[in-house]
C-alpha positions as CSV (number, residue, x, y, z in Angstrom):
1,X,0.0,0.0,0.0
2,X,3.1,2.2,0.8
3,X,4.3,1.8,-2.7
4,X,0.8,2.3,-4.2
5,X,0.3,5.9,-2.5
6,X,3.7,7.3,-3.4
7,X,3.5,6.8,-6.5
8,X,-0.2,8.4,-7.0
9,X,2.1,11.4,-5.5
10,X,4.4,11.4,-8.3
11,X,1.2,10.2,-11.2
12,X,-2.2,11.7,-10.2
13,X,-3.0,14.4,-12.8
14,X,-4.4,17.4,-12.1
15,X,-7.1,18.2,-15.0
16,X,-8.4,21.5,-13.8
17,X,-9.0,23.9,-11.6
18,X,-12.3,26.0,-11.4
19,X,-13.3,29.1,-8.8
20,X,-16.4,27.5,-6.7
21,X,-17.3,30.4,-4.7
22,X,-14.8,31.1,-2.3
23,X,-13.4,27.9,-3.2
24,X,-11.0,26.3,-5.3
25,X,-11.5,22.5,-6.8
26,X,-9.2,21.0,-8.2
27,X,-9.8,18.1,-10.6
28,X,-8.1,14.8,-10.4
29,X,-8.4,12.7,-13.4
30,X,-7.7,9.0,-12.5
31,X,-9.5,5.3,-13.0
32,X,-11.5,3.1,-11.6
33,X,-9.8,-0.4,-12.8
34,X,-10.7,-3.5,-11.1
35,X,-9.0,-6.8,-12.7
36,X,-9.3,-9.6,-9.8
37,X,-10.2,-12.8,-11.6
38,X,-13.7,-14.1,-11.8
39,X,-13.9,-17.7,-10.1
40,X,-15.3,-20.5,-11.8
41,X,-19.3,-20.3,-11.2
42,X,-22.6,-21.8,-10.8
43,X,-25.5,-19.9,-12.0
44,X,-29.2,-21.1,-11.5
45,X,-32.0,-19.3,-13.4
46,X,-35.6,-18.8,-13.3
47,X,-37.6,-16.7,-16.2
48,X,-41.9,-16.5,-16.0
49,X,-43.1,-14.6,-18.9
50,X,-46.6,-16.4,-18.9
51,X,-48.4,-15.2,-15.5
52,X,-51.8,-16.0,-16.5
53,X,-52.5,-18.6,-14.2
54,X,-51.3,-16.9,-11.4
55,X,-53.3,-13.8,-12.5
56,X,-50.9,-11.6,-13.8
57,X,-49.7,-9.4,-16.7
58,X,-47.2,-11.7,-19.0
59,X,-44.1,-9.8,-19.2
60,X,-42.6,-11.9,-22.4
61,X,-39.1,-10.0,-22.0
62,X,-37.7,-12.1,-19.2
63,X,-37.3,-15.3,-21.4
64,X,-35.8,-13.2,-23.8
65,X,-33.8,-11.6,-20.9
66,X,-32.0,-15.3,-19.7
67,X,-31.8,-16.7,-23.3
68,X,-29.9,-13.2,-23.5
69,X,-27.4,-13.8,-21.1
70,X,-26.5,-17.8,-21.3
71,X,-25.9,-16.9,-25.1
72,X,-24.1,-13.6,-24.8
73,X,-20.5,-13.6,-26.1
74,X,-19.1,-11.7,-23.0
75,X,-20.2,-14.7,-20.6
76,X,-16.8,-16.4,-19.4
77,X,-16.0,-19.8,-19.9
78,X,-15.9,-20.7,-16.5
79,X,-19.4,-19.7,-16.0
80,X,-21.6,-22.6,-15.5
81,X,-25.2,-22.8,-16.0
82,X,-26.7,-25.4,-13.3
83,X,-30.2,-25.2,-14.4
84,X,-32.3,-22.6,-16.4
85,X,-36.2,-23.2,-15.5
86,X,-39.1,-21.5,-17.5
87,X,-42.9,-20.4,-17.1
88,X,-43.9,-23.2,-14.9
89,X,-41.1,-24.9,-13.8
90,X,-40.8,-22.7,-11.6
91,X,-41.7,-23.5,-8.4
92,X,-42.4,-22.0,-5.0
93,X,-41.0,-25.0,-3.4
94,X,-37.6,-24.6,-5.2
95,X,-37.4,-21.2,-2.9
96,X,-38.8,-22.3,-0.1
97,X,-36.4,-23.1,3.5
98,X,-37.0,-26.3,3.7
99,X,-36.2,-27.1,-0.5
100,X,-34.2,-24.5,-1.7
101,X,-31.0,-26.9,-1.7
102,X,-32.0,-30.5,-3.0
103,X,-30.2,-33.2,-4.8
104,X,-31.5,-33.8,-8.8
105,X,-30.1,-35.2,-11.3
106,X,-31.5,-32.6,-13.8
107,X,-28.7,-29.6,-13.3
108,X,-25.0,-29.5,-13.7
109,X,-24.0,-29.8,-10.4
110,X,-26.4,-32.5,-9.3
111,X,-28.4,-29.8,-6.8
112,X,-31.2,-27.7,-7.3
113,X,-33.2,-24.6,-5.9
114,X,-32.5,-21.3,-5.3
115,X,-29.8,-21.9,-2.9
116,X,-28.0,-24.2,-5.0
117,X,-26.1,-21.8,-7.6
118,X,-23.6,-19.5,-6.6
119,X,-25.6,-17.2,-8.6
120,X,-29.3,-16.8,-8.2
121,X,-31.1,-15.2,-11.2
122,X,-34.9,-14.5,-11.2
123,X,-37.0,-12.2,-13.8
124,X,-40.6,-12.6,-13.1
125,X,-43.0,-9.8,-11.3
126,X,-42.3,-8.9,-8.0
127,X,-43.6,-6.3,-5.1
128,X,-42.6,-5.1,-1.6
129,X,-45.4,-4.2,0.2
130,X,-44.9,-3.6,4.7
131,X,-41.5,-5.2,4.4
132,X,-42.2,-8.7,2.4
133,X,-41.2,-9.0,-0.8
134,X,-43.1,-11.5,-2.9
135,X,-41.8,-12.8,-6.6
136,X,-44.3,-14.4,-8.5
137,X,-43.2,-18.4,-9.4
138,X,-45.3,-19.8,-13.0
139,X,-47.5,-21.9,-11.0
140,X,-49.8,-22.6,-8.5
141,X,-49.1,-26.2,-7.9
142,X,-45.4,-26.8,-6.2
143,X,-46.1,-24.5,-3.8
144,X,-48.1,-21.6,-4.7
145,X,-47.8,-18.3,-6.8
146,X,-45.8,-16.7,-4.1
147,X,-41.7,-16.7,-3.8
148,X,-42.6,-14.1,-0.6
149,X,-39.3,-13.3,1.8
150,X,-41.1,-14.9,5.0
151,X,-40.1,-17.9,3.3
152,X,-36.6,-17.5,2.1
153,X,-33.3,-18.5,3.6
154,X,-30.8,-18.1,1.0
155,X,-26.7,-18.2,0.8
156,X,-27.0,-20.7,3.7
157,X,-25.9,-23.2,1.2
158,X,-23.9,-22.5,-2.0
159,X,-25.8,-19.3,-3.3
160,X,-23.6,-15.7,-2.5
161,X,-25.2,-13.7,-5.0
162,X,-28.9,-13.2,-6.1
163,X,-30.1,-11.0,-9.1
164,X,-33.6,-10.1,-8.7
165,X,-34.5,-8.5,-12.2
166,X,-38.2,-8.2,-10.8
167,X,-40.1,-4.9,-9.9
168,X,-39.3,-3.4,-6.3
169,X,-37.1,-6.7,-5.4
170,X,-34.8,-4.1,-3.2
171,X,-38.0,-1.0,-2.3
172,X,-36.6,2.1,-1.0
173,X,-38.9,4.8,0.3
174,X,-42.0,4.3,-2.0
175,X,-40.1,2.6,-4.7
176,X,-40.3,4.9,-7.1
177,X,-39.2,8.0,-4.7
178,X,-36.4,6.5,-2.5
179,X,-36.1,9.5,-0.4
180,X,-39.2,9.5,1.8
181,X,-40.1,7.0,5.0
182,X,-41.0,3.7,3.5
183,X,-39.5,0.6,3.0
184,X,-36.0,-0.3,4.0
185,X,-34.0,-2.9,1.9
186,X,-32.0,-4.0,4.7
187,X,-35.0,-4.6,7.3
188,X,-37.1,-6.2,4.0
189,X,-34.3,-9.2,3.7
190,X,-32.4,-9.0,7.5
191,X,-33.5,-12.5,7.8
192,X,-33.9,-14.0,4.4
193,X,-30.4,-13.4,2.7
194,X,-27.9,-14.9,5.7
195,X,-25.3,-16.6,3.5
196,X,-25.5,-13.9,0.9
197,X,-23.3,-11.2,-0.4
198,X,-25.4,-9.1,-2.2
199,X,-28.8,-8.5,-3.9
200,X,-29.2,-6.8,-7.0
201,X,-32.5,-5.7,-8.0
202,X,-34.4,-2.2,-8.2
203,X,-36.5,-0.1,-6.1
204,X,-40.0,0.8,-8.6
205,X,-41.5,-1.1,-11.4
206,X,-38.4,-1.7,-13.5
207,X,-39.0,-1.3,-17.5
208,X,-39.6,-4.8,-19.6
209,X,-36.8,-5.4,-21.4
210,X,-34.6,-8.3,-22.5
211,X,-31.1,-6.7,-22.5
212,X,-30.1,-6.5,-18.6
213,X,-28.4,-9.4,-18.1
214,X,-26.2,-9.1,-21.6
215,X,-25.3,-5.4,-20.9
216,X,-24.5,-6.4,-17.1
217,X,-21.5,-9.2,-18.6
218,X,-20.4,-6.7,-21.2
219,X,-20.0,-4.1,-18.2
220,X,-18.2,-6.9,-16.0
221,X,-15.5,-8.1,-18.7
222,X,-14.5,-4.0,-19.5
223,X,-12.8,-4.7,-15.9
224,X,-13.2,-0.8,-15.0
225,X,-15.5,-0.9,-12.6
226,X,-17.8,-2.1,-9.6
227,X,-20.2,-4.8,-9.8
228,X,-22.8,-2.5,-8.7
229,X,-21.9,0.3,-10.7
230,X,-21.6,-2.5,-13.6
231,X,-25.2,-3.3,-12.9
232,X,-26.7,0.2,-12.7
233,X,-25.0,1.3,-15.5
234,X,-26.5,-2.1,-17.1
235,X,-29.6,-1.0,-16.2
236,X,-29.2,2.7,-16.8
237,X,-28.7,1.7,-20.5
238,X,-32.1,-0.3,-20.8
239,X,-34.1,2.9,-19.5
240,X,-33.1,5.9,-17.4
241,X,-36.3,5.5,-15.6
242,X,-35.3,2.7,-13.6
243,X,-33.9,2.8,-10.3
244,X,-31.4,0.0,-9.9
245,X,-30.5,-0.8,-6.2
246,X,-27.7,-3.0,-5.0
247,X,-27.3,-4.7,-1.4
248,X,-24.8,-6.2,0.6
249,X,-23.5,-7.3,3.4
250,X,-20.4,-7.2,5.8
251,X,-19.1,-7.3,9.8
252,X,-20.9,-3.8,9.9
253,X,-22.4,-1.1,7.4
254,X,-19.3,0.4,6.8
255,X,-17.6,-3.3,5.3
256,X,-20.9,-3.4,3.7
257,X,-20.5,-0.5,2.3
258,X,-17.1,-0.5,1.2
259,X,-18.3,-4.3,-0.8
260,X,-20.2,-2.1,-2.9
261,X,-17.8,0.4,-4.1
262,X,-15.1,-2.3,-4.0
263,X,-16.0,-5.8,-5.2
264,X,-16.1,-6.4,-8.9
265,X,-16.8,-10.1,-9.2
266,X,-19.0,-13.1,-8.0
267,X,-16.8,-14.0,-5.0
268,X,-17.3,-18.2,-3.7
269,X,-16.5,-17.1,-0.3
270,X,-19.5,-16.4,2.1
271,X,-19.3,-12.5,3.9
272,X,-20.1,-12.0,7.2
273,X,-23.7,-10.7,7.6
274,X,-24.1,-9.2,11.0
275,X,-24.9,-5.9,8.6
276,X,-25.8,-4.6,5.4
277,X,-25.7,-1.2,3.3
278,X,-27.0,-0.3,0.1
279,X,-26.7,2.2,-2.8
280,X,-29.6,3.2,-5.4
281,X,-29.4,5.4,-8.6
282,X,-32.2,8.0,-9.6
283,X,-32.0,9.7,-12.6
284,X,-33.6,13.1,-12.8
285,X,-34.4,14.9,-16.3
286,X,-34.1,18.2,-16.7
287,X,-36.3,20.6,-18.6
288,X,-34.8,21.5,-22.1
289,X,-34.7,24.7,-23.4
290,X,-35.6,24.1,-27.2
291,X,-37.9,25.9,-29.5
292,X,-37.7,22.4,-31.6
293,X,-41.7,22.1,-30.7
294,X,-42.1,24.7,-32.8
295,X,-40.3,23.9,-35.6
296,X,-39.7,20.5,-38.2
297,X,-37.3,17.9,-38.4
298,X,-36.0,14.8,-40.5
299,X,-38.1,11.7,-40.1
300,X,-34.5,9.8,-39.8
301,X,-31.0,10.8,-39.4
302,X,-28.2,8.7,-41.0
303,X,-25.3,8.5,-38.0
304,X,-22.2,7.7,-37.1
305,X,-19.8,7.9,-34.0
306,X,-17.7,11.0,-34.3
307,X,-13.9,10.2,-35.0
308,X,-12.1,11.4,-31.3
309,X,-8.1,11.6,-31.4
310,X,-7.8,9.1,-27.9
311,X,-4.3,9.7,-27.6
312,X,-4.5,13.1,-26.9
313,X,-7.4,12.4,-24.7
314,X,-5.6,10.4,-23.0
315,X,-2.8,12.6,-22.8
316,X,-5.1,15.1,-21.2
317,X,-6.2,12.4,-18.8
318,X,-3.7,10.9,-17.9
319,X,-0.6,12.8,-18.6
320,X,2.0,11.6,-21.4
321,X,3.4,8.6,-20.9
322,X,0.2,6.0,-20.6
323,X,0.6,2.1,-21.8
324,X,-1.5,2.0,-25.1
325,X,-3.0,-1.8,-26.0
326,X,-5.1,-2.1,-29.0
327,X,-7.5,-4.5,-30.5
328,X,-11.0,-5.9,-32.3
329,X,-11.5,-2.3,-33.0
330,X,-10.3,-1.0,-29.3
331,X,-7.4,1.0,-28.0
332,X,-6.8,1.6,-24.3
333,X,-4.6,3.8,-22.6
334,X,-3.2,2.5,-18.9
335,X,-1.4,4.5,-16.2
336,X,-1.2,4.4,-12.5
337,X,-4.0,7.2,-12.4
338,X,-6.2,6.4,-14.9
339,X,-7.5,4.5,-18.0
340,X,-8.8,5.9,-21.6
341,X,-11.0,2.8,-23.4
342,X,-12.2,3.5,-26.6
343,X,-14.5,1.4,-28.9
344,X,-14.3,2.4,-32.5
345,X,-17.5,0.1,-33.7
346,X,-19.9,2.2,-31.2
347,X,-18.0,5.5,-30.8
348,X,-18.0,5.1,-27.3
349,X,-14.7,6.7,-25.2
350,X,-14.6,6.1,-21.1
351,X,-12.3,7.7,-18.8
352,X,-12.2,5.7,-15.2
353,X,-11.0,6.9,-12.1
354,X,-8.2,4.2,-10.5
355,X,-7.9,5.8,-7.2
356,X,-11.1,6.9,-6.2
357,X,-10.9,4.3,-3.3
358,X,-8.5,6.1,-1.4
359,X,-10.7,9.2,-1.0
360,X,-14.0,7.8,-0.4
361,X,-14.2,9.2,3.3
362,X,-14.7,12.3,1.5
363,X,-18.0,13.9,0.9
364,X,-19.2,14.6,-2.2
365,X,-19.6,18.1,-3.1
366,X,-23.6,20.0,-3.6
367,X,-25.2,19.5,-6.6
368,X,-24.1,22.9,-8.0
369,X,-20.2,22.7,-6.5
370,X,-20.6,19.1,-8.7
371,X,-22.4,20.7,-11.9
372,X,-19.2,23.5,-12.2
373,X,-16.7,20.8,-11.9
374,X,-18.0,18.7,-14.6
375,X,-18.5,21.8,-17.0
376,X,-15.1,22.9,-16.1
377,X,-14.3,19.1,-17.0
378,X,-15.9,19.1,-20.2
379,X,-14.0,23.0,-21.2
380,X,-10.4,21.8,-19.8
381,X,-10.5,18.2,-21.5
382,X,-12.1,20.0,-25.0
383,X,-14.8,17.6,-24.9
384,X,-17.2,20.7,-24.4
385,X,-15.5,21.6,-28.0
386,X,-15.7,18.1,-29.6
387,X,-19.6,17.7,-28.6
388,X,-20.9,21.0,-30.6
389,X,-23.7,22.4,-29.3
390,X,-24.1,20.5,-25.6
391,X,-27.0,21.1,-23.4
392,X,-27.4,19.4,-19.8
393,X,-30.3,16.6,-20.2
394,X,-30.3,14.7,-16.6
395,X,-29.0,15.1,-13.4
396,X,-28.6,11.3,-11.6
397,X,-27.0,10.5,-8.1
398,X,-25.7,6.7,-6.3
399,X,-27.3,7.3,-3.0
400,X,-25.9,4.7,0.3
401,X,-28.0,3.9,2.7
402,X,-28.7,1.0,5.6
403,X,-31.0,-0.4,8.5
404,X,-31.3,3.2,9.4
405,X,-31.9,4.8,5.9
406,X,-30.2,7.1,3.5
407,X,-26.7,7.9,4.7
408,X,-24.5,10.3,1.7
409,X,-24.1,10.4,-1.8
410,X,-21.6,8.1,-3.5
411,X,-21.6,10.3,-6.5
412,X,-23.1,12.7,-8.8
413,X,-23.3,12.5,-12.5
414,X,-24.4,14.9,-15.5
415,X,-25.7,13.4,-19.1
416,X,-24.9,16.9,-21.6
417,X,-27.0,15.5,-24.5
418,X,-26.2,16.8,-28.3
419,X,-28.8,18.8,-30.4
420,X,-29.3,16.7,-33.3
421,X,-31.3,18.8,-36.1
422,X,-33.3,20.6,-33.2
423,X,-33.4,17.5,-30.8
424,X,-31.8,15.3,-28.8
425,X,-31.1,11.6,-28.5
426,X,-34.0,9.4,-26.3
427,X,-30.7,7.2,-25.0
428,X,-27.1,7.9,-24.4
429,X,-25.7,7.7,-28.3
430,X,-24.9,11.5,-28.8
431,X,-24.2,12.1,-24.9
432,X,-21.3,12.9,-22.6
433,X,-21.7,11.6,-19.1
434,X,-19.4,13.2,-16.1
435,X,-19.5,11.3,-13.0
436,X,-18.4,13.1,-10.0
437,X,-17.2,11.4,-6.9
438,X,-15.8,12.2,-3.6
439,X,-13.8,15.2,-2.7
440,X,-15.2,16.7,-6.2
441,X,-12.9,13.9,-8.0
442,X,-13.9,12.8,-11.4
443,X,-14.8,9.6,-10.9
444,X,-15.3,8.7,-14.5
445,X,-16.5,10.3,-18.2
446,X,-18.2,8.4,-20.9
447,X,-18.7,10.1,-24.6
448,X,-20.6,8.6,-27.4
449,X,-20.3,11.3,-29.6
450,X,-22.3,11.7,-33.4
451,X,-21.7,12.8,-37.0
452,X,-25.2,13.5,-39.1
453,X,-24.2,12.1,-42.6
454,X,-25.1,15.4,-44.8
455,X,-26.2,13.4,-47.9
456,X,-29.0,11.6,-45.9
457,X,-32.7,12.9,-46.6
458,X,-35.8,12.2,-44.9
459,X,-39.0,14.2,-44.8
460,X,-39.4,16.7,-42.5
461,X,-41.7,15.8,-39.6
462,X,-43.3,18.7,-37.1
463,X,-42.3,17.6,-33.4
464,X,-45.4,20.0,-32.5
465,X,-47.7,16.5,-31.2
466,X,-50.3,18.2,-29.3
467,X,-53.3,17.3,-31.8
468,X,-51.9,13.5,-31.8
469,X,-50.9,12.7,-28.7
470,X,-54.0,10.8,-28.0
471,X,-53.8,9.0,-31.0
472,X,-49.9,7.8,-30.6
473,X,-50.6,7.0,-26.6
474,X,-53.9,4.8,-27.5
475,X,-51.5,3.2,-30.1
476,X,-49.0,2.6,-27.1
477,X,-51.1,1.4,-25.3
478,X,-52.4,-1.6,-27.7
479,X,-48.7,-2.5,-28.3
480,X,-48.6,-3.2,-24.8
481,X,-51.8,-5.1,-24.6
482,X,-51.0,-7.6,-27.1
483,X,-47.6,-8.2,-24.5
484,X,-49.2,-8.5,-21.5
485,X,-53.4,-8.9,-22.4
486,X,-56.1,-8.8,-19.1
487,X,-54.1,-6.2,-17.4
488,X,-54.9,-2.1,-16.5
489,X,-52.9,0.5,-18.4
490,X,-52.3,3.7,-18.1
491,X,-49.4,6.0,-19.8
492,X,-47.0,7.4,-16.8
493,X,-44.5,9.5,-19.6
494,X,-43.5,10.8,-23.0
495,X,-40.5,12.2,-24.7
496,X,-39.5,12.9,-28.3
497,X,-36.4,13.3,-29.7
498,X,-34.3,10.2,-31.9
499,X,-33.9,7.1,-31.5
500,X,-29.7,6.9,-31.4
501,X,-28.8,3.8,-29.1
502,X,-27.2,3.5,-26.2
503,X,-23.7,2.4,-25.3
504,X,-23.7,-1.2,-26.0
505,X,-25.0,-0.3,-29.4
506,X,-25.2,2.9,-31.9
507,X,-28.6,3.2,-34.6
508,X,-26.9,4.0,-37.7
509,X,-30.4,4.8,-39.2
510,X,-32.3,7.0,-36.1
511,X,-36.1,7.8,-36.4
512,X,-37.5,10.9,-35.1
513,X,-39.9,8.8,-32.1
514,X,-42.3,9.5,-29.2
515,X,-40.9,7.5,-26.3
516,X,-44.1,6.7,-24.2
517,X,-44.2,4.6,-21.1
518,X,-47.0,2.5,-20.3
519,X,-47.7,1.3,-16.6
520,X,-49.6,-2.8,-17.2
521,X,-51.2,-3.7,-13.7
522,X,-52.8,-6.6,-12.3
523,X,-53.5,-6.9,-8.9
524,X,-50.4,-6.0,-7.2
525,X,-48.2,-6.7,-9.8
526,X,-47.3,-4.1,-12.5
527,X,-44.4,-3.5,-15.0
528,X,-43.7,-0.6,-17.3
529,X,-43.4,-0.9,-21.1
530,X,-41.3,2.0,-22.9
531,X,-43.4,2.3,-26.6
532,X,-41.0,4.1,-28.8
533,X,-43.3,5.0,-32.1
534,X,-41.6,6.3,-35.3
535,X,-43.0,9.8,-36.2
């Protein structure tokens, strides 16, 4: 460790310096960059996308979601899939204390249930409601509809880690606004998750989708970052509107909490559990100032990422000097402050932050203090310069909290978004995000910058909707109905702007779209569907 902080004396780079008030920040560019090696695993997996018999919405996504992830190229080798049960194979009795660890000779490793997998992965519905949590299992025989947390005792056997892509699996507050009295993750599973880790899950009614768990193993091989952060950011990229919560536990909160920032893989070896901390992420959109309601735009734009010079980047970043590694169509620049990663194919360039661990004591600095940093960021590095005409889109913050609620903030970020012929992008293609961490340290940057191509035409489309907006939500609203029939709808948002991507993937061919949000409820059960309709 003595070696380690002298030379961050002699490599930390200072970026920038900006006048906050009184005060005077200085930047520190360096990297998150976590490379421990990921231990040969177990995974056992659940997916019900038919609910109809235990009267609820189908959510068809979370097959999709698991097929997903067993087939994605990023999944290691040494991952092993011990049993992957659908619809109504999934049984309450697989959870359940007494059976949740059993013998069978239909998995890999000759034991099934939900404790017999190092990792546990469930998409289905899901609720918290006075401190139970309930999953819904695909039938009623074997058990019962309900997987509720009166009935659980998991990681007393071989599970450490449980995934829990189901609506308010980890409820903060009232799910949906984490700040106010409500429910507490930690008091929800004190005495249901002994043996485990962590729990990753998310505190409203997450967005049906099918890309979490491919998005969360792409995040996990780029080695430059936290689990948890791997899995918000995961889920950050499937919709901004959810709130992704992770969960762990330790000796006390504080070894809880330091798990969090700190682990980046699926560890075999069981954690103590006498407490438990965890972090959220809520994303907050900002009101645009735009006049392009008033005005006409392509039908399509015709994109591609924006050429960025990474050397001097990285030069910036990191100082001159950095290892560079190149290959498949990305080059990386290493020091002992920092990394620059940069993937030609999707245009996306992250800076990470390698010594933000030795500062996290530090409080993070107010929401404005943190806003001038990361525009003085974006002026210093000349990203403010390489992005054109920039406007701030979205606020976000990773909040910690425990047994006795919300404690600090881990970090804020800022999404600057670019105008693209009078809009903006619906996802993070065309964006720069700067996190801010600790001490005002910039914890990490991500840029997925865009070039129109000028000898693409479309029709011009008016953006003004007001006289259709009926029309494209009823249309929404059947799209959702045919996915998840018998339930009660009822649009909760709207936003226009194009269709661009997100970092795990660019639209070369963007369509001027309405993104509307549709709420499907059934009893206590609900999910959000995000409609994106082609104007």
């Amino acid at each position: 460790m003595a070696t380690r902080t002298q030379n961050r004396s002699a490599s930390a780079i200072i970026l920038a310096s900006s006048t906050l008030g009184s005060k005077r920040a200085a930047l520190l560019l360096v990297a998150i960059s976590f490379h421990s090696p990921i231990q040969a695993m177990s995974i056992g997996a659940y997916a019900v996308g038919n609910h109809a018999e235990c009267g609820a919405g189908n959510i068809p996504g979370t097959i999709l979601e698991l097929d997903k992830f067993f087939a994605s190229a990023d999944l290691p080798s040494d991952y092993e899939r011990n049993f992957y049960w659908k619809d109504a194979r999934v049984k309450q009795t697989d959870w359940a204390i007494a059976s949740d660890y059993k013998a069978s000779s239909g998995t890999t490793t000759g034991y099934d249930g939900a404790d017999a997998s190092l990792l546990t992965y469930i998409a289905s519905h899901g609720v918290t409601s006075g401190g139970i949590y309930k999953a819904l299992a695909g039938s009623r025989a074997n058990g019962g509809c309900y997987i509720p947390t009166t009935n659980l005792s998991l990681g007393d056997n071989v599970s450490r880690y449980t995934i829990l892509s189901t609506c308010q699996g980890l409820k903060i507050g009232t799910g949906t606004n984490p700040t106010v009295a409500g429910e507490n993750p930690s008091k929800t599973w004190k005495n249901s998750a002994k043996g485990l880790n962590c729990i990753l899950g998310y505190s409203n009614n997450m967005a049906d989708a099918d890309q979490y768990g491919e998005y969360l193993l792409t995040n996990m091989k780029a080695g430059t970052s936290s689990l948890a952060k791997s899995f918000m950011d995961a889920s950050e990229s499937v919709s901004p509107d959810n709130i992704p919560a992770v969960l762990c536990y330790g000796s006390n909160q504080e070894e809880a909490a330091n798990y969090i920032a700190t682990n980046a893989d699926f560890d075999a070896e069981s954690r103590a559990n006498d407490a438990s901390a965890w972090v959220y992420r809520v994303v907050k959109p900002l009101a645009l100032n735009s006049d392009a309601s008033k005005s006409s735009i392509p039908a399509a734009l015709q994109l591609t990422p924006r050429p960025l010079n990474v050397k001097r980047i990285a030069n910036t970043f990191l100082g001159v000097g950095a290892t560079k590694a190149s290959s498949k169509g990305s080059t990386r620049y290493s020091s002992i402050s920092g990394t620059v990663a940069y993937d030609s194919t999707l245009g996306v360039l992250t800076v990470s932050n390698n010594l933000i661990d030795e500062i996290r004591s530090y409080p993070v600095p107010n929401l404005v203090d943190s806003e001038a940093i990361a525009r003085n960021a974006l002026a210093i590095s000349g990203f403010e310069k390489i992005g054109g005409s920039l406007v701030l889109a979205s606020t976000s913050e990773d909040v910690l909290g425990g047994e006795q609620g919300i404690q600090k903030v881990m970090s804020r970020k800022f999404t600057f978004k670019q105008i693209l012929a009078g809009n903006v992008s619906l996802s993070q293609q065309g964006s720069i995000e700067v996190s801010i961490g600790p001490g005002g340290v910039i914890e990490s940057m991500t840029a997925a910058l865009l070039d129109i191509e000028p000898s693409f035409k479309a029709p011009l489309r008016p953006t003004d909707l007001a006289s259709r907006t009926e029309e494209l939500e009823a249309t929404a609203i059947e799209h959702v109905a045919m996915k998840a029939p018998g339930a009660n709808y009822r649009v909760i948002k709207t936003r226009v702007g194009y269709d661009t991507g997100n970092f795990h993937k660019v639209n070369h061919i963007a369509p001027a779209a309405i993104e509307i949000t549709v709420e499907a409820a059934q009893g206590e059960f609900a999910r959000n569907f995000v409609e994106k309709i082609a104007l």
